[in-house]
N, C-alpha and C positions, 0 to 999 in steps of 0.2 A: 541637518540631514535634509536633501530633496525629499520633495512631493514624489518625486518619482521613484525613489528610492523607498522610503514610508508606504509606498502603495505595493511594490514588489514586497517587501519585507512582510506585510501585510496578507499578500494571496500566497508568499511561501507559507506562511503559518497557517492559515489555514489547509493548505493541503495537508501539511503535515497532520496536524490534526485530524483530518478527515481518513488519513490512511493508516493511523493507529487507532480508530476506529476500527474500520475495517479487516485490521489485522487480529484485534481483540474477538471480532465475531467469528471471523475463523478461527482463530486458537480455539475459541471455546465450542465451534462445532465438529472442530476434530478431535477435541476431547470428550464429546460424548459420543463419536463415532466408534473412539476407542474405549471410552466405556469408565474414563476416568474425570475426577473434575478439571476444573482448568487452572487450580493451583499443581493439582501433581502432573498434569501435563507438562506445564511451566517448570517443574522440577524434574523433568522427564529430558526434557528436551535442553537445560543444562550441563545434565548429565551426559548426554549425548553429544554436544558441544564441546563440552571440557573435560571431558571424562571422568574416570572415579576419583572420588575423592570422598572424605569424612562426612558427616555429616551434620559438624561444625562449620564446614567449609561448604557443604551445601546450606546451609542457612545462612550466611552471610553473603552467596551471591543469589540469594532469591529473594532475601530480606524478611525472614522469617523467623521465628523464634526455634530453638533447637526441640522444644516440643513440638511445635508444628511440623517441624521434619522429621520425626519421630513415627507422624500419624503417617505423613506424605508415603515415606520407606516404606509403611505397613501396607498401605495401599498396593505401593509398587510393586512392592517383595509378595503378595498374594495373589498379585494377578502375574507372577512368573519375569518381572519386567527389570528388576533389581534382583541384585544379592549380594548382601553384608559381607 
C-alpha cells in the first residue's frame, strides 16, 4: 500500500472516529433533554427507525440482554413513549 494511501486511510479513521464522538455526546444530550438515559434513547430511536417489534427483537438489535429491555420498555412505556 502507498504512503499516500496509508496516510488518507489514516485521517479517514480518524474522522471517523472523531464524529462518533461527537455523535455519542449528542445522543446523550438529547437523552437527557428528553429526560431519558442514553440506553433507552438508543432504544427509542430503534424503535422509531424499524418500528415495532418484540422485544426479543429489540434486544438483539440494540445488543442487549431481554432483561435489559425489560427495564428499557418500563422506562418507555411510563414516560407515555411505548406501549406493549
Amino acid at each position: 500500500m502507498s504512503r499516500q494511501r496509508e496516510g488518507a486511510l489514516a485521517a479517514l479513521g480518524a474522522e471517523v472516529r472523531g464524529w462518533q464522538a461527537d455523535q455519542e455526546l449528542f445522543d446523550s444530550a438529547v437523552a437527557q433533554v428528553a429526560g431519558l438515559n442514553p440506553t433507552d434513547w438508543r432504544c427509542l430511536d430503534i424503535l422509531g427507525t424499524r418500528g415495532p417489534m418484540t422485544a426479543g427483537q429489540l434486544a438483539e438489535a440494540a445488543h442487549l440482554t431481554t432483561g435489559a429491555v425489560t427495564g428499557v420498555l418500563d422506562h418507555l412505556e411510563a414516560a407515555g413513549l411505548v406501549r406493549r
